[in-house]
C-alpha positions in Angstrom: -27.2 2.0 -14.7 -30.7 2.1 -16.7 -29.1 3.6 -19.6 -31.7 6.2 -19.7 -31.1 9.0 -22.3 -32.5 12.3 -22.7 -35.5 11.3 -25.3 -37.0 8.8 -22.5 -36.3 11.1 -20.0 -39.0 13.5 -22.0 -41.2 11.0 -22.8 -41.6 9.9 -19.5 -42.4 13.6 -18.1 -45.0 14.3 -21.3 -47.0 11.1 -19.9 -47.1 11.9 -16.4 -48.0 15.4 -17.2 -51.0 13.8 -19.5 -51.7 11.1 -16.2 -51.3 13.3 -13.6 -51.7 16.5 -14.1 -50.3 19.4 -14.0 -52.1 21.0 -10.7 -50.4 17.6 -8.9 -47.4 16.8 -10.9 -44.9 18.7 -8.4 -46.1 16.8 -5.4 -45.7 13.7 -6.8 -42.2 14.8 -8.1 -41.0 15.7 -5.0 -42.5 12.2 -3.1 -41.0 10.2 -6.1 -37.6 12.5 -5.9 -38.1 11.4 -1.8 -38.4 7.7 -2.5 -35.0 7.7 -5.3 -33.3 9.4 -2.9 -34.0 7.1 0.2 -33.6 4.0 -2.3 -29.9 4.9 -3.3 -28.9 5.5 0.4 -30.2 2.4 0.9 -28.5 1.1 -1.4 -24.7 3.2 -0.6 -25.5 1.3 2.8 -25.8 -2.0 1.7 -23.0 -1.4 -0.8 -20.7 0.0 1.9 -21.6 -3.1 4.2 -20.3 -5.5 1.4 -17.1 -3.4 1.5 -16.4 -3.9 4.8 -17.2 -7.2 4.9 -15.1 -8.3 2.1 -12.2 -6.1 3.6 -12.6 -7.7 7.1 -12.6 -11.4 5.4 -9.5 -10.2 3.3 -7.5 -9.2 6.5 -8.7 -12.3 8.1 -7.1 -14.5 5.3 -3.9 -12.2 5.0 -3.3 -13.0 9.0 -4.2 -16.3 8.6 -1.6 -16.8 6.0 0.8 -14.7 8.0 0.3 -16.8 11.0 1.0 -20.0 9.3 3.9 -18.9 7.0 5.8 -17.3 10.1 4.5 -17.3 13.4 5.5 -14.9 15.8 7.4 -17.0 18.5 9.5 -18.3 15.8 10.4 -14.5 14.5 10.8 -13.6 18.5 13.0 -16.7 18.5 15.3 -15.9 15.7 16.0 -12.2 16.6 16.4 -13.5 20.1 20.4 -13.8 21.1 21.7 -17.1 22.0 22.1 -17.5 25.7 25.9 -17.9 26.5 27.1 -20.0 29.2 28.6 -17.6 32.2 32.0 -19.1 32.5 32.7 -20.7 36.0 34.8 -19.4 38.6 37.8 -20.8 39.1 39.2 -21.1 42.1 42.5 -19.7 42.4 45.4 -21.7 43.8 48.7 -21.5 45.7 50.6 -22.4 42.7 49.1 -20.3 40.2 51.5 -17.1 41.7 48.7 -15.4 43.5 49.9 -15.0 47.0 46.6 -15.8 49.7 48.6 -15.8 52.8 46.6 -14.1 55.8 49.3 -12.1 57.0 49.5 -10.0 53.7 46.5 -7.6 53.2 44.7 -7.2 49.9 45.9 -4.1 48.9 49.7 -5.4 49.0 49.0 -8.3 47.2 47.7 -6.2 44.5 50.7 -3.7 44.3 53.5 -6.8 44.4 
């Protein structure tokens, strides 16, 4: 991120050892260690924010799209069956060879 090699790294502890001390260079260490630790969860925070925002406005746009390319009454329409007519009874006549007299009961007209 810095690009921070090894020589800096050195130099860097050499001149706090000179500022500082050596009788109070471990507790300043350990709150600086304590502050770069707080700063990059801080920072994972923010960054994992950003993700899910971007991700939520992604999926917003994809369903947007979706919405507008194919709606979902016109795909419930197409796999929908067409709707037959029921055909109408006809009424049966006299003529047509079915025998409706009274006299005769169902179950002979069936057999004859």
């Amino acid at each position: 991120m810095f690009d921070i090699g090894f020589s800096e790294l050195v130099m860097v502890a050499v001149v706090a050892l000179l500022v500082i001390g050596p009788k109070d260079l471990p507790r300043v260490a350990r709150i600086a260690g304590l502050w770069v630790g707080r700063a990059r969860r801080s920072l994972a925070v923010v960054k994992d924010e950003i993700d899910r925002e971007f991700k939520a406005q992604e999926l917003k746009e994809m369903l947007q799209r979706q919405a507008l390319s194919n709606p979902v009454e016109h795909i419930i329409e197409e796999t929908r069956p067409p709707l037959r007519p029921a055909p109408d009874p006809a009424p049966e006549h006299p003529a047509s060879g079915a025998d409706l007299s009274p006299s005769r009961p169902a179950a002979d007209a069936r057999k004859g």
